[in-house]
PQR file with spaces between the fields and no chain letter, atoms N, CA, C, O and H, PARSE charges and radii, in Angstrom:
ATOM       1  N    UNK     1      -7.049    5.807  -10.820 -0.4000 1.5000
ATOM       2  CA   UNK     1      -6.341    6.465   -9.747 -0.0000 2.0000
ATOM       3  C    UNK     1      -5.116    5.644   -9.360  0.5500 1.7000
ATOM       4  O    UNK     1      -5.154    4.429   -9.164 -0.5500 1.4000
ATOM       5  N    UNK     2      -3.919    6.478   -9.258 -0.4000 1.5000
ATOM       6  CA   UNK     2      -2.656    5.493   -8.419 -0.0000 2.0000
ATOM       7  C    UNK     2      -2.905    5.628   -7.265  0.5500 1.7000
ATOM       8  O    UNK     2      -3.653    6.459   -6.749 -0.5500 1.4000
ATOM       9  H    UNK     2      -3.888    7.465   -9.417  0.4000 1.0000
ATOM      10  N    UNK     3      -1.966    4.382   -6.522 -0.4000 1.5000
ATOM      11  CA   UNK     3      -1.829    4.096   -5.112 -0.0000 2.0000
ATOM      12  C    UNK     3      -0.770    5.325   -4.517  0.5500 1.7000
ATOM      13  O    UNK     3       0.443    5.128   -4.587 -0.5500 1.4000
ATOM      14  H    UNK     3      -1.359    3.707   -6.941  0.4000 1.0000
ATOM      15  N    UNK     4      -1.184    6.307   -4.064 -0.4000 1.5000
ATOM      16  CA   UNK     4       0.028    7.389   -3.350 -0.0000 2.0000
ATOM      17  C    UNK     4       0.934    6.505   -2.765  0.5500 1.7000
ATOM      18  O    UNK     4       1.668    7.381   -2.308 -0.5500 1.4000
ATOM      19  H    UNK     4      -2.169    6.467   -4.007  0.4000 1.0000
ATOM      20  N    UNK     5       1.375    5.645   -2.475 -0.4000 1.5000
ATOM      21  CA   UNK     5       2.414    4.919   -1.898 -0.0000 2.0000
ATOM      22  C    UNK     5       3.209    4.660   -3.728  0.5500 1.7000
ATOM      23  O    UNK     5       4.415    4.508   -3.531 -0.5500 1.4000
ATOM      24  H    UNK     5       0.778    4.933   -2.847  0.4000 1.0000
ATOM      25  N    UNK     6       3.046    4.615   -4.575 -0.4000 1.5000
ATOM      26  CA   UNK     6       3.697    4.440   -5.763 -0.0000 2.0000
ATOM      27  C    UNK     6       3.644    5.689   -6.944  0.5500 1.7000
ATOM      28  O    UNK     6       4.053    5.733   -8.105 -0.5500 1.4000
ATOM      29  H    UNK     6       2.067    4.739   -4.735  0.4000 1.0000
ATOM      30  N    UNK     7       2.909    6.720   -6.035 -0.4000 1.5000
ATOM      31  CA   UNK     7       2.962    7.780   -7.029 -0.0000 2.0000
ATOM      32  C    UNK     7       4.666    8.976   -6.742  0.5500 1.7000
ATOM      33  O    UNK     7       5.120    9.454   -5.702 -0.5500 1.4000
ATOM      34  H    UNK     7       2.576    6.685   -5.092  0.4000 1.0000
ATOM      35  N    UNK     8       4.960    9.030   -7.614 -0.4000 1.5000
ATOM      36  CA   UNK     8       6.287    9.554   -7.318 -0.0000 2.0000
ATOM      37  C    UNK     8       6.283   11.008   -6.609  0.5500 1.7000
ATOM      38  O    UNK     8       7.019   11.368   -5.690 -0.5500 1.4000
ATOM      39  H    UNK     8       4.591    8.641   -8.458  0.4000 1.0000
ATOM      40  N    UNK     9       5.339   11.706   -7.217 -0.4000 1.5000
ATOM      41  CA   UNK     9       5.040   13.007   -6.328 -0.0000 2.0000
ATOM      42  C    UNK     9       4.907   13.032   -4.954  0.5500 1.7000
ATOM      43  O    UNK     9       5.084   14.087   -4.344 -0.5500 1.4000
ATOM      44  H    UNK     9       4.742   11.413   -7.964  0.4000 1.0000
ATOM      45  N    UNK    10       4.579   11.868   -4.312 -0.4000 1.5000
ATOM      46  CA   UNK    10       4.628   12.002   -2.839 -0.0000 2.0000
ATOM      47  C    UNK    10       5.827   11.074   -2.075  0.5500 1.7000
ATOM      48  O    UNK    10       5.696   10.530   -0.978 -0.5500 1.4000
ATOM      49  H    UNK    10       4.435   11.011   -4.808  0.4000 1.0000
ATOM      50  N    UNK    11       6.844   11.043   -2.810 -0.4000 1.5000
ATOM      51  CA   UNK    11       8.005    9.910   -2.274 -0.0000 2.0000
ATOM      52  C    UNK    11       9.186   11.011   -1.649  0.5500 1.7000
ATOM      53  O    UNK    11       9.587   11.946   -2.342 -0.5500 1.4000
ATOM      54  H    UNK    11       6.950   11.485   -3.701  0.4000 1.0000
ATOM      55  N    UNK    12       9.530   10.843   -0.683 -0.4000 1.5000
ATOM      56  CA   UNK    12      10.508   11.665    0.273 -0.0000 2.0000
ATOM      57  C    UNK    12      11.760   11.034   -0.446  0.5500 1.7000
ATOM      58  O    UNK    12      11.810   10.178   -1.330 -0.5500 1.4000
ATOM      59  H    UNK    12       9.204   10.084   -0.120  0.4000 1.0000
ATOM      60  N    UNK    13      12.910   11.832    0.313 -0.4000 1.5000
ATOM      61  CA   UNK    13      14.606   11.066   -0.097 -0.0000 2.0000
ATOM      62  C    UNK    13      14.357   10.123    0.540  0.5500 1.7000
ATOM      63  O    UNK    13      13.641   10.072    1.540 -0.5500 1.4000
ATOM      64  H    UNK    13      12.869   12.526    1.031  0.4000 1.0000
ATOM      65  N    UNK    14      15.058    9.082   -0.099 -0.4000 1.5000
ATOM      66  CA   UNK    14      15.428    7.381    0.507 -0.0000 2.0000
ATOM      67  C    UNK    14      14.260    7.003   -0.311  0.5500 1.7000
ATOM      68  O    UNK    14      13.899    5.966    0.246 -0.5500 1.4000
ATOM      69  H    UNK    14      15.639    9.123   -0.911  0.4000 1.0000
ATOM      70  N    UNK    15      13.794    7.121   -0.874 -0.4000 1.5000
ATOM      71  CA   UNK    15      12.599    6.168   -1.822 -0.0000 2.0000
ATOM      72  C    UNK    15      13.499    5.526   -2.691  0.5500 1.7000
ATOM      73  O    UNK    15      13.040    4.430   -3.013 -0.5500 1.4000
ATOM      74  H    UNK    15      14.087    7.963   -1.326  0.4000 1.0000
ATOM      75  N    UNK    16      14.647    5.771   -3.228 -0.4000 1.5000
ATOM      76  CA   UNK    16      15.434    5.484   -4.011 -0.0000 2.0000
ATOM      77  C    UNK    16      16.847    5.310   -3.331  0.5500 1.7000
ATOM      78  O    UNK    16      17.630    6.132   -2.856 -0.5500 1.4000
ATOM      79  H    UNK    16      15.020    6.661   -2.967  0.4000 1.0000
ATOM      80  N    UNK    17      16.895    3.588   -3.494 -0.4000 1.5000
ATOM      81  CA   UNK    17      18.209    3.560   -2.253 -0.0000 2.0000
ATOM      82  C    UNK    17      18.779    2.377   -2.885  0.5500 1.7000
ATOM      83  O    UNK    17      18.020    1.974   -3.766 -0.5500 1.4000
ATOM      84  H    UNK    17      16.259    2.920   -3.881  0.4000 1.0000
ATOM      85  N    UNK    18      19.926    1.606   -2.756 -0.4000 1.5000
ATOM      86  CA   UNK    18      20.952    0.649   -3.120 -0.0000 2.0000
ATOM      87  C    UNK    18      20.615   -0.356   -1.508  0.5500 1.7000
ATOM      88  O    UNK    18      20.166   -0.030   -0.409 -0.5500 1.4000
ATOM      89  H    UNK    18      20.543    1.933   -2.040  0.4000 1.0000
ATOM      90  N    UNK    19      21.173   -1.859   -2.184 -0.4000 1.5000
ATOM      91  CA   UNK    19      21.157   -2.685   -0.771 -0.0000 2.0000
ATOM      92  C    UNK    19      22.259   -3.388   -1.275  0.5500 1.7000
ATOM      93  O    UNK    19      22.613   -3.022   -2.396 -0.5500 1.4000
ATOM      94  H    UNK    19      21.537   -2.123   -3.077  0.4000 1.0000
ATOM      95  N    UNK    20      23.018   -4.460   -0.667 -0.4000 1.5000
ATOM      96  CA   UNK    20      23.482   -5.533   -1.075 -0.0000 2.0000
ATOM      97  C    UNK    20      23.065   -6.512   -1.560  0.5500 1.7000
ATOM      98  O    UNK    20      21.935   -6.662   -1.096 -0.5500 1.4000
ATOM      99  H    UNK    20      22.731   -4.758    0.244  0.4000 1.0000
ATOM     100  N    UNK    21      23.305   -7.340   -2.271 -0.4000 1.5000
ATOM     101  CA   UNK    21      22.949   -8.361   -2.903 -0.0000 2.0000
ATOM     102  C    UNK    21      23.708   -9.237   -1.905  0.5500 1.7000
ATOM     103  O    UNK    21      24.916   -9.236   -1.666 -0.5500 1.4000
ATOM     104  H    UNK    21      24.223   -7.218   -2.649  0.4000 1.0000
ATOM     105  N    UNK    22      22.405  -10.238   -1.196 -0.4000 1.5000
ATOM     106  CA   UNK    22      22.807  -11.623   -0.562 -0.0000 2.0000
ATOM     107  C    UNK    22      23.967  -12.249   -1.073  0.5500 1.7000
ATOM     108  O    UNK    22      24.989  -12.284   -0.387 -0.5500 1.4000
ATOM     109  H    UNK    22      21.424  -10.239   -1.390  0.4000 1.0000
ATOM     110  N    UNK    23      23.916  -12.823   -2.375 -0.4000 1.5000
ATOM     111  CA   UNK    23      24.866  -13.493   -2.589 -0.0000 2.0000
ATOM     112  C    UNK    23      26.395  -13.287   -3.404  0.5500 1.7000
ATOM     113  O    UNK    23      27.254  -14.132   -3.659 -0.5500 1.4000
ATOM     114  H    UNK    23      23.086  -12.795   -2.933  0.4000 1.0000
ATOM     115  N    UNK    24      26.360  -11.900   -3.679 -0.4000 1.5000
ATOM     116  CA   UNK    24      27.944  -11.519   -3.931 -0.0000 2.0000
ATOM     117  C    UNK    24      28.047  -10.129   -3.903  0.5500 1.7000
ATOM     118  O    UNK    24      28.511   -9.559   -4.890 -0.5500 1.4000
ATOM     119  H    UNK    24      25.662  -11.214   -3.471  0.4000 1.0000
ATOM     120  N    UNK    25      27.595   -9.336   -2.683 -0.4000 1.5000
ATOM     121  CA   UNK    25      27.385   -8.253   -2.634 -0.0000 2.0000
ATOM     122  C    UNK    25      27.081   -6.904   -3.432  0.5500 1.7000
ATOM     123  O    UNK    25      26.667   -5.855   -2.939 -0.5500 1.4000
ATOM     124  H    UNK    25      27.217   -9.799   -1.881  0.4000 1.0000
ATOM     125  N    UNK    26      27.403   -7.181   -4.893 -0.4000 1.5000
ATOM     126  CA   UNK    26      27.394   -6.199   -5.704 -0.0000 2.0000
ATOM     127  C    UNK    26      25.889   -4.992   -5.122  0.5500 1.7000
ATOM     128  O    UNK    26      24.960   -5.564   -4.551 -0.5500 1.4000
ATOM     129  H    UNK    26      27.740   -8.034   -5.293  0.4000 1.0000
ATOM     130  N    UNK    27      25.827   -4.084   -5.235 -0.4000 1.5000
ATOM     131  CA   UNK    27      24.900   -2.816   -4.767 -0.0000 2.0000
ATOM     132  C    UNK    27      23.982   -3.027   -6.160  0.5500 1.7000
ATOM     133  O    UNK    27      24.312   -2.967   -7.344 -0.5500 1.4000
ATOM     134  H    UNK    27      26.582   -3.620   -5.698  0.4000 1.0000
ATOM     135  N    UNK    28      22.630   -3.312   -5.488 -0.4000 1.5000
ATOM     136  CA   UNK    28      21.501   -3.417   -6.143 -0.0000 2.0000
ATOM     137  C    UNK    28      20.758   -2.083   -6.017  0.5500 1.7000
ATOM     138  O    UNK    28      20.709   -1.807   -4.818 -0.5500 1.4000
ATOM     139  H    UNK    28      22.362   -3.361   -4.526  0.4000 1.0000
ATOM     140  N    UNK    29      20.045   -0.961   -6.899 -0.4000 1.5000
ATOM     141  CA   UNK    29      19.390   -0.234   -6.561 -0.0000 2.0000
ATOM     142  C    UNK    29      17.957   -0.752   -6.555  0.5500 1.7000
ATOM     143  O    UNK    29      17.436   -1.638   -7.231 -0.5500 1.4000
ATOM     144  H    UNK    29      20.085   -1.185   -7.873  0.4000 1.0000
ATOM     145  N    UNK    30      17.488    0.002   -5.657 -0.4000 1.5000
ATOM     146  CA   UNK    30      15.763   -0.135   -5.601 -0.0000 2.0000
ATOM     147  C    UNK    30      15.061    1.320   -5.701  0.5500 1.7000
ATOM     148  O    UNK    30      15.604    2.403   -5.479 -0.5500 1.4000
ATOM     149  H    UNK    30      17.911    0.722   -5.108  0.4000 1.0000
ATOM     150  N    UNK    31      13.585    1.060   -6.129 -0.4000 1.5000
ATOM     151  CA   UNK    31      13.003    2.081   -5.824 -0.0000 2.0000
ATOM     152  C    UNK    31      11.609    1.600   -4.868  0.5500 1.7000
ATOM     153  O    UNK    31      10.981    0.576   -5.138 -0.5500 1.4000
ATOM     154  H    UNK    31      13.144    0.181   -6.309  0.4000 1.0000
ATOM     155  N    UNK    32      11.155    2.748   -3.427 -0.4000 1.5000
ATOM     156  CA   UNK    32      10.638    1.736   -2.634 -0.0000 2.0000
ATOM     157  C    UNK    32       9.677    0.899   -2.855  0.5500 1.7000
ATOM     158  O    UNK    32       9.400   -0.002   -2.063 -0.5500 1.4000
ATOM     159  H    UNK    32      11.664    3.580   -3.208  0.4000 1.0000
ATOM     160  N    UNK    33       8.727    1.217   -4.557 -0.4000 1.5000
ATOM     161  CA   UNK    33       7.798    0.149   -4.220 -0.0000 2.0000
ATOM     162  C    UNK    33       7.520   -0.855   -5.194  0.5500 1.7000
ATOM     163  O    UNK    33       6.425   -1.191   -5.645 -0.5500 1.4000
ATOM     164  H    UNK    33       8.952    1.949   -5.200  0.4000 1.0000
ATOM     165  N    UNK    34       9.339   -1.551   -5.616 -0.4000 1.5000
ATOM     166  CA   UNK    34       9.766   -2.173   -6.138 -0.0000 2.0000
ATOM     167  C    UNK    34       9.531   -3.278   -5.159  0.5500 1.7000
ATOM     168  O    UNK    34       9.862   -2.974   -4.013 -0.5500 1.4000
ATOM     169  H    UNK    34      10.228   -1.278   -5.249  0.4000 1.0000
ATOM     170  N    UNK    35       9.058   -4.451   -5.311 -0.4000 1.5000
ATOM     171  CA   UNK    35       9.425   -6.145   -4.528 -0.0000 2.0000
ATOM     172  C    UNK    35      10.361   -6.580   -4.940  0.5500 1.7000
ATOM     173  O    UNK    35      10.941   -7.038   -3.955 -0.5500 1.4000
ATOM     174  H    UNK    35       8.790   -4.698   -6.242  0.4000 1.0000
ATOM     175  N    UNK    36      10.975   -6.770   -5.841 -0.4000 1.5000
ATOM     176  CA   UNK    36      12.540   -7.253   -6.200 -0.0000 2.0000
ATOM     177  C    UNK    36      13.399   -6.944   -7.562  0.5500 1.7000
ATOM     178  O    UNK    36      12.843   -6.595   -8.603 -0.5500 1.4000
ATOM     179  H    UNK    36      10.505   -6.399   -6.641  0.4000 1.0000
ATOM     180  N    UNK    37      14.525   -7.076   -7.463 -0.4000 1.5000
ATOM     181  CA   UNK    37      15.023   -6.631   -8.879 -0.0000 2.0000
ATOM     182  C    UNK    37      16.089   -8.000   -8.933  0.5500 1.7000
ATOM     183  O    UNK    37      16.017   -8.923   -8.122 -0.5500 1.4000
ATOM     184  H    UNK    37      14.977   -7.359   -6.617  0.4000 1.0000
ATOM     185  N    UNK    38      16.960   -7.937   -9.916 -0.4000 1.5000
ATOM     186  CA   UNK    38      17.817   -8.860  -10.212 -0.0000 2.0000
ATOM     187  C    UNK    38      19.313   -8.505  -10.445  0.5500 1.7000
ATOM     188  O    UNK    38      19.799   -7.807  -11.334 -0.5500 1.4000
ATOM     189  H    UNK    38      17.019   -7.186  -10.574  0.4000 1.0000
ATOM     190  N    UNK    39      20.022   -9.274   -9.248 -0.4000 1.5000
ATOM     191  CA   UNK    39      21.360   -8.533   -9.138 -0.0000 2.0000
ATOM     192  C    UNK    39      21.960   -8.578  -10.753  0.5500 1.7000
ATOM     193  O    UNK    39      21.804   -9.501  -11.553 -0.5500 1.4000
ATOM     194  H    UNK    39      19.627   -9.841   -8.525  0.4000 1.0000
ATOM     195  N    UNK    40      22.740   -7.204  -10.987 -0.4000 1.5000
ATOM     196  CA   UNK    40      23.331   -7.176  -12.646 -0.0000 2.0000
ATOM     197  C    UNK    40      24.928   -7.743  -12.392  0.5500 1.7000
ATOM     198  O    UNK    40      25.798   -7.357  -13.172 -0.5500 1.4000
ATOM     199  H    UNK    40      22.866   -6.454  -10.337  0.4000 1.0000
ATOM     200  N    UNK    41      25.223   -8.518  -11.457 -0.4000 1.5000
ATOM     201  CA   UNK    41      26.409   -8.910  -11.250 -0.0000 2.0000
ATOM     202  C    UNK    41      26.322  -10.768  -11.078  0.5500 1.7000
ATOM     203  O    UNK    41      27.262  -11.516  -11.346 -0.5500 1.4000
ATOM     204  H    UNK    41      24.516   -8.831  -10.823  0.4000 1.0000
ATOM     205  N    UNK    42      25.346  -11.087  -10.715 -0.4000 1.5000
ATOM     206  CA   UNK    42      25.542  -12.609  -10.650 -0.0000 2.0000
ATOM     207  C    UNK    42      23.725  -13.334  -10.836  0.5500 1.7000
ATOM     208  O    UNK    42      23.309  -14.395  -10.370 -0.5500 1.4000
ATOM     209  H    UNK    42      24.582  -10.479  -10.497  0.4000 1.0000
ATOM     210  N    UNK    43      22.936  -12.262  -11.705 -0.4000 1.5000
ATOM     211  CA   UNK    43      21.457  -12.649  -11.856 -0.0000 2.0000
ATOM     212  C    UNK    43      20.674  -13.307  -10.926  0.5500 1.7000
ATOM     213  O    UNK    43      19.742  -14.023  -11.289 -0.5500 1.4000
ATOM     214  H    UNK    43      23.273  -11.400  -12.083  0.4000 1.0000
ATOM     215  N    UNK    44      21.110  -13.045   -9.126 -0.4000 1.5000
ATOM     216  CA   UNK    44      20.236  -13.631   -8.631 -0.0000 2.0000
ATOM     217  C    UNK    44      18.952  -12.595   -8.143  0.5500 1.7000
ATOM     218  O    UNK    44      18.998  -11.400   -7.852 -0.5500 1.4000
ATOM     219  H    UNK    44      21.867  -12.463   -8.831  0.4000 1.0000
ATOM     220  N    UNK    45      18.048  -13.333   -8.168 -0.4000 1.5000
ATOM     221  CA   UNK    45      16.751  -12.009   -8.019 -0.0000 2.0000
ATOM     222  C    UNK    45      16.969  -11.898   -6.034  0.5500 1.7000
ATOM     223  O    UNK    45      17.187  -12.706   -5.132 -0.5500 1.4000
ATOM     224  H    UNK    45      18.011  -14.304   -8.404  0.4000 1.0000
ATOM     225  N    UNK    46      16.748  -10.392   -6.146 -0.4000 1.5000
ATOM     226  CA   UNK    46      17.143   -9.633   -4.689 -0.0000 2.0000
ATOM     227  C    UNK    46      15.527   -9.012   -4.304  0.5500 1.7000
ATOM     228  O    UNK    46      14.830   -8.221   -4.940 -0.5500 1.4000
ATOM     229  H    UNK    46      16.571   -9.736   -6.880  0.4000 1.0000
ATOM     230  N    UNK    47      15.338   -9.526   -3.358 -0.4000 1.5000
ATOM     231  CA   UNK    47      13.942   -8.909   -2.579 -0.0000 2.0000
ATOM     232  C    UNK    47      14.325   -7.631   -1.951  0.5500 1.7000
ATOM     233  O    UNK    47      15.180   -7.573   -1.068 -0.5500 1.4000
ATOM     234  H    UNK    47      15.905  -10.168   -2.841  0.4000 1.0000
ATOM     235  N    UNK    48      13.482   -6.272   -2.555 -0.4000 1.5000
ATOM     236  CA   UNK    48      13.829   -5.631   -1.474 -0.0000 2.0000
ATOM     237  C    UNK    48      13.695   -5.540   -0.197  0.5500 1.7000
ATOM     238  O    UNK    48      12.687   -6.064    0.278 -0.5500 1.4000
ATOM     239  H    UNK    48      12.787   -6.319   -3.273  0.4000 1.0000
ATOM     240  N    UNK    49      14.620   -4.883    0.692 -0.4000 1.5000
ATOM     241  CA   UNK    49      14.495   -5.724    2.062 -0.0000 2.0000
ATOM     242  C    UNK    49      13.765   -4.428    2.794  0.5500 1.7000
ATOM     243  O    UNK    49      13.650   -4.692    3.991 -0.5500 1.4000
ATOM     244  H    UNK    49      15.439   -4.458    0.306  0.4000 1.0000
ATOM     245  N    UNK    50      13.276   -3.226    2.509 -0.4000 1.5000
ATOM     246  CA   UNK    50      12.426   -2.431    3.155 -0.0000 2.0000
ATOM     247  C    UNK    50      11.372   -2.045    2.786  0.5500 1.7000
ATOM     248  O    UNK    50      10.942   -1.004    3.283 -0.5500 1.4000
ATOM     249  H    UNK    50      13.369   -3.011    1.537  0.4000 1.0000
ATOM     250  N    UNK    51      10.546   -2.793    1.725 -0.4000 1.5000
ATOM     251  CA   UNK    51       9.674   -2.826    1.246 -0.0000 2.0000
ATOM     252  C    UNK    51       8.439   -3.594    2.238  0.5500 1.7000
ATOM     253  O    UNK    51       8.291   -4.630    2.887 -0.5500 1.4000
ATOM     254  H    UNK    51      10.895   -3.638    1.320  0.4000 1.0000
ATOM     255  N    UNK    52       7.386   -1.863    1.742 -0.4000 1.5000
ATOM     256  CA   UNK    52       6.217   -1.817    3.272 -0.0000 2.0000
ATOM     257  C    UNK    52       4.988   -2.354    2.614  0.5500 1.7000
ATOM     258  O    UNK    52       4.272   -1.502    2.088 -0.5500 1.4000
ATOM     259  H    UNK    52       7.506   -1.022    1.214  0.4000 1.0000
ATOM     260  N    UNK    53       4.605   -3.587    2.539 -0.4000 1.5000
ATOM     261  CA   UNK    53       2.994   -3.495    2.066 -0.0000 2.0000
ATOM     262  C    UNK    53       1.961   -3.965    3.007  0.5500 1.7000
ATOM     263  O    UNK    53       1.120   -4.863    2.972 -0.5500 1.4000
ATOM     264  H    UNK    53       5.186   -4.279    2.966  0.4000 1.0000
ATOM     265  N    UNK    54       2.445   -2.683    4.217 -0.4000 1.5000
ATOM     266  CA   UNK    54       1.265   -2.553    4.943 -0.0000 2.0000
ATOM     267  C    UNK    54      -0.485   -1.721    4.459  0.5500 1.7000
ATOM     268  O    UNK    54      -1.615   -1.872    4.922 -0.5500 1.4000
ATOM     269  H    UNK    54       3.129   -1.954    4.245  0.4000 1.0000
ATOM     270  N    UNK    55      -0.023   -1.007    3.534 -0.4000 1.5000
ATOM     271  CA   UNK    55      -1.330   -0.567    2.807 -0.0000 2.0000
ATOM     272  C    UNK    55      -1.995   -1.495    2.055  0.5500 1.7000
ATOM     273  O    UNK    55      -3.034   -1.243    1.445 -0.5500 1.4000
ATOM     274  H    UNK    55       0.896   -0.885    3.158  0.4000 1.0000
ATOM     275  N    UNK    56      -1.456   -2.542    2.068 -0.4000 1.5000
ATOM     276  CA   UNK    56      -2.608   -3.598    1.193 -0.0000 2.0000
ATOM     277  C    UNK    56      -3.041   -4.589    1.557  0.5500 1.7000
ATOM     278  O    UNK    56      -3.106   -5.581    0.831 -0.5500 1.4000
ATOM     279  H    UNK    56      -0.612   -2.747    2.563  0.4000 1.0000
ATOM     280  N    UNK    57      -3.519   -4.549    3.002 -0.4000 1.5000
ATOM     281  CA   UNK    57      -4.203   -5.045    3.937 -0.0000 2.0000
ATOM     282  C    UNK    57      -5.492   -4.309    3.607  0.5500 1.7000
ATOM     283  O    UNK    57      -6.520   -4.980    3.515 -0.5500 1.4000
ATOM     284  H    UNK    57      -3.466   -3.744    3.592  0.4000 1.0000
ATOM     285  N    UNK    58      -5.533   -3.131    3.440 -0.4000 1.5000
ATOM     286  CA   UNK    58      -6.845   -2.178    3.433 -0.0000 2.0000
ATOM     287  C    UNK    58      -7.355   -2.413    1.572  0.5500 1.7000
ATOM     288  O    UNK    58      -8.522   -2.702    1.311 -0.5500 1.4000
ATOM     289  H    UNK    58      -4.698   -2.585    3.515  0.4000 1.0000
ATOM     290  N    UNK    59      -6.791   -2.319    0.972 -0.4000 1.5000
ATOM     291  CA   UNK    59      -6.545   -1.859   -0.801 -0.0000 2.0000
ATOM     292  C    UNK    59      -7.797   -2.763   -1.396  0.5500 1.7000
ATOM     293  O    UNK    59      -7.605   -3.979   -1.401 -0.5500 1.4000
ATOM     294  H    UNK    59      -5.842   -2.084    1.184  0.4000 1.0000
ATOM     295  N    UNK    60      -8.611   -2.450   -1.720 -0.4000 1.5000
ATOM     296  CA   UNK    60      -9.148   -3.674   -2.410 -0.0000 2.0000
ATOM     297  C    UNK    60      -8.077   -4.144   -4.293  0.5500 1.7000
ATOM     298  O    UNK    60      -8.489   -4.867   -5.200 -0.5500 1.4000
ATOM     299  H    UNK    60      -8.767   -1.462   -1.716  0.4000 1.0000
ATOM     300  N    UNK    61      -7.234   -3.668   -4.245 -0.4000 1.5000
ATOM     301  CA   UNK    61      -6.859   -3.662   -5.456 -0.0000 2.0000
ATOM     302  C    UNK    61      -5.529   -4.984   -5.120  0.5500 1.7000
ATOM     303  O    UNK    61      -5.194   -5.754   -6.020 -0.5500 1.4000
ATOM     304  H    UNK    61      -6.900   -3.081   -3.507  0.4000 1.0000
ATOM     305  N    UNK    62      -5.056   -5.033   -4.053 -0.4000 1.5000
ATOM     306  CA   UNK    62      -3.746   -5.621   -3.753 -0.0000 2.0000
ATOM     307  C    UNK    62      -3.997   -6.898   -3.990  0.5500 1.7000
ATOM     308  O    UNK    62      -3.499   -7.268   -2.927 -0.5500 1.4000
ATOM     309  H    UNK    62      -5.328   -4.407   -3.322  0.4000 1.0000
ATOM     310  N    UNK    63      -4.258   -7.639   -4.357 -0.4000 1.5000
ATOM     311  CA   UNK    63      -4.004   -8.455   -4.874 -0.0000 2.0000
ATOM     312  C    UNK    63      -3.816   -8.655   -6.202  0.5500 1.7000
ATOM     313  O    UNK    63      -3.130   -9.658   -6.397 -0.5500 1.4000
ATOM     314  H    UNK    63      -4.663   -7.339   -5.220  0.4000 1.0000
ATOM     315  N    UNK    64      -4.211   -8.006   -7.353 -0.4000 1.5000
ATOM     316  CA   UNK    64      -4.137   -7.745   -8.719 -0.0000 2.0000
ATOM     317  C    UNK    64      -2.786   -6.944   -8.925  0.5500 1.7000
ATOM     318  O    UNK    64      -2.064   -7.266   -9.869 -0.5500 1.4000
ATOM     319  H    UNK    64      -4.769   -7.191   -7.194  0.4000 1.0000
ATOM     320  N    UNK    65      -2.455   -6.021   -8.167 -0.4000 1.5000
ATOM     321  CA   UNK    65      -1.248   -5.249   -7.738 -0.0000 2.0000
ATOM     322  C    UNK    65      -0.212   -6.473   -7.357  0.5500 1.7000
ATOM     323  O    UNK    65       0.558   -6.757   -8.274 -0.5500 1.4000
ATOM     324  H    UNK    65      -3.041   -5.760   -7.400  0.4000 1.0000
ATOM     325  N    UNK    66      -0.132   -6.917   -6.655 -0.4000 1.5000
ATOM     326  CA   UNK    66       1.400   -7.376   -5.576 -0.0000 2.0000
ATOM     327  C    UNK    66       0.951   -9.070   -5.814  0.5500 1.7000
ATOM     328  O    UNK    66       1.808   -9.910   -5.541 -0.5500 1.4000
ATOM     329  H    UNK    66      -0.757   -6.686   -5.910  0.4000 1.0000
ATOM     330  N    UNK    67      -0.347   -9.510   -6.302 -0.4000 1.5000
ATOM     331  CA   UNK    67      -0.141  -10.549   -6.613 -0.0000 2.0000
ATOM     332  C    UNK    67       0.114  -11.883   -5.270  0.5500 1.7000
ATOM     333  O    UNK    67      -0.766  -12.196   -4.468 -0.5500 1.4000
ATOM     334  H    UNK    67      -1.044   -8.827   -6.523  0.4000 1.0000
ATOM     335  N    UNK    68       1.603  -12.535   -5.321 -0.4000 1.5000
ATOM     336  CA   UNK    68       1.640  -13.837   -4.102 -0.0000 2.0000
ATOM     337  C    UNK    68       2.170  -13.055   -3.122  0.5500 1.7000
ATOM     338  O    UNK    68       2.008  -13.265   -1.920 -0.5500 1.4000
ATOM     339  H    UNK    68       2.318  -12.280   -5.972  0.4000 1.0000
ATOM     340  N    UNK    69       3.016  -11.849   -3.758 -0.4000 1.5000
ATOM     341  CA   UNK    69       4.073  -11.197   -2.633 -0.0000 2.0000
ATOM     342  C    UNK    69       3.262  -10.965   -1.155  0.5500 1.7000
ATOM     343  O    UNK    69       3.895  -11.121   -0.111 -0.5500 1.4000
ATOM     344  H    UNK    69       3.147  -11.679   -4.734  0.4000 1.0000
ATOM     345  N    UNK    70       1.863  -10.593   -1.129 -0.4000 1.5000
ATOM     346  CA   UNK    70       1.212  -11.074    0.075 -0.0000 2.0000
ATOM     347  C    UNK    70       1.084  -11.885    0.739  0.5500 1.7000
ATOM     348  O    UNK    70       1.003  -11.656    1.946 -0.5500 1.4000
ATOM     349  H    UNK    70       1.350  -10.467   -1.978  0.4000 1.0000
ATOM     350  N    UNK    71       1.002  -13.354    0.175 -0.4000 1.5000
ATOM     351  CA   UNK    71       1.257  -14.539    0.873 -0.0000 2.0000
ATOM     352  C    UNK    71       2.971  -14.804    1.167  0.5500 1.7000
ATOM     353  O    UNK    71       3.359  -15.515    2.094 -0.5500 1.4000
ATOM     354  H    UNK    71       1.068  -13.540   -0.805  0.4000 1.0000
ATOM     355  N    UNK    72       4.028  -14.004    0.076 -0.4000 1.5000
ATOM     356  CA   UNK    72       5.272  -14.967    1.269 -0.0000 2.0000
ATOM     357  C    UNK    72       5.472  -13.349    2.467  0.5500 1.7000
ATOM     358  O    UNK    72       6.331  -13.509    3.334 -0.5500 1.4000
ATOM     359  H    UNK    72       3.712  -13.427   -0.677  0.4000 1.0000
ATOM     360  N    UNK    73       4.894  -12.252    2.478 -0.4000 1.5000
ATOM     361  CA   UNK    73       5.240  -11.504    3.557 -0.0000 2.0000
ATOM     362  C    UNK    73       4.750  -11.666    4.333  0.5500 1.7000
ATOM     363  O    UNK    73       4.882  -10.893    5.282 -0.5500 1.4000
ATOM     364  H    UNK    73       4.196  -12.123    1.774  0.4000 1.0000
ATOM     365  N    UNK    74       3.865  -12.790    4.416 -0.4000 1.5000
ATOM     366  CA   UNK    74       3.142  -13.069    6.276 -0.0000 2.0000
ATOM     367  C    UNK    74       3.689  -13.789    6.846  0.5500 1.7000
ATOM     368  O    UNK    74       3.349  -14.051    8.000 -0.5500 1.4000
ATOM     369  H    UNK    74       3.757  -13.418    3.645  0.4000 1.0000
């Protein structure tokens, strides 16, 4: 079974959005339940910055899923 928070059938507009890149602005796209990508303008890796993993507090799976990204979002 997927996590409905990553299944695409239930993702509204804005699931798929651009941010700046911290360090030389170039427009990074994301999709929302991406944790980071890597700017294609100066390779620094970009966290997305509206990324929710409030559902994996409950998940028994989140940690095999998202891995440390739980420990630096607390």
């Amino acid at each position: 079974m997927r996590c409905p928070g990553q299944d695409t059938r239930y993702w509204k507009p804005g699931a798929i959005f651009e941010a700046a890149c911290p360090q030389c602005g170039f427009l990074v796209e994301f999709f929302k339940d991406e944790a980071g990508r890597v700017c294609k303008n100066c390779d620094r890796q970009v966290l997305n910055p509206t990324i929710d993993l409030g559902c994996a507090a409950t998940c028994q799976q989140a940690q095999k899923c998202l891995g440390t990204l739980l420990d630096d979002k607390k």
